[in-house]
C-alpha positions in Angstrom: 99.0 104.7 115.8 96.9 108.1 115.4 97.6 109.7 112.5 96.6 111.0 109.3 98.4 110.8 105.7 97.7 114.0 103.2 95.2 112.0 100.9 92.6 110.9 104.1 89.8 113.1 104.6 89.9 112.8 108.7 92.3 111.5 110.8 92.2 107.9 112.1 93.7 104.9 113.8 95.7 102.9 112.4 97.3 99.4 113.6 100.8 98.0 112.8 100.4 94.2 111.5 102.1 92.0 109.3 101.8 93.2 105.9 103.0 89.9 104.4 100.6 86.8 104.4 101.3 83.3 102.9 98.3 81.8 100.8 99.1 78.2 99.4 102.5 78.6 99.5 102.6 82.3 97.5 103.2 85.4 99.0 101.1 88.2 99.1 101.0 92.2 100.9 98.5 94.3 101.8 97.8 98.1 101.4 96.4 100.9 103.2 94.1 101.3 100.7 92.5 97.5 101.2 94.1 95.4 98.1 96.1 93.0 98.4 98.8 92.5 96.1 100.5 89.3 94.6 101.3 86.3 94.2 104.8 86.7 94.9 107.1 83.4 94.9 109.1 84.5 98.0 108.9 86.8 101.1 111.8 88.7 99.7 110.1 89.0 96.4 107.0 90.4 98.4 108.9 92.9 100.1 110.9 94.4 97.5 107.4 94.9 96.0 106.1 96.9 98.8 109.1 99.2 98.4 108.2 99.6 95.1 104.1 100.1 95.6 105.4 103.0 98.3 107.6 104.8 96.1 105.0 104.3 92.9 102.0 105.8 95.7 104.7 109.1 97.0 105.4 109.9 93.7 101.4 109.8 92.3 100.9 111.9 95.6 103.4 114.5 94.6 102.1 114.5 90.8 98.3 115.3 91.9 100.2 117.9 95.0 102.0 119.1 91.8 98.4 119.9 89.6 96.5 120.9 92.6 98.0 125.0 92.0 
């Protein structure tokens, strides 16, 4: 996918995958950004967390979007 988000300097490429991964048994996502976050006990747990981590990075976007005038 060829796009870029309001925060990236240039647009870029970027490639769907899996953003959940399973190390020793704990769950763990990562970001767009290049962290991954966890442990999470289950897959569910993980992706509830991502939903989170979204709305937590939107709304810091429209805070700094906000300041910005």
């Amino acid at each position: 996918m060829f796009g870029q988000r309001t925060i990236d300097p240039s647009p870029g490429t970027h490639y769907r995958s899996e953003r959940v991964s399973t190390v020793n048994g704990q769950y763990f996502f990562a970001t767009r950004e290049g962290t991954l976050e966890g442990p999470y006990f289950t897959r569910v747990d993980a992706e509830r967390e991502i939903a989170f981590y979204v709305r937590r990075m939107n709304q810091a976007n429209d805070i700094i979007e906000s300041r910005s005038f």
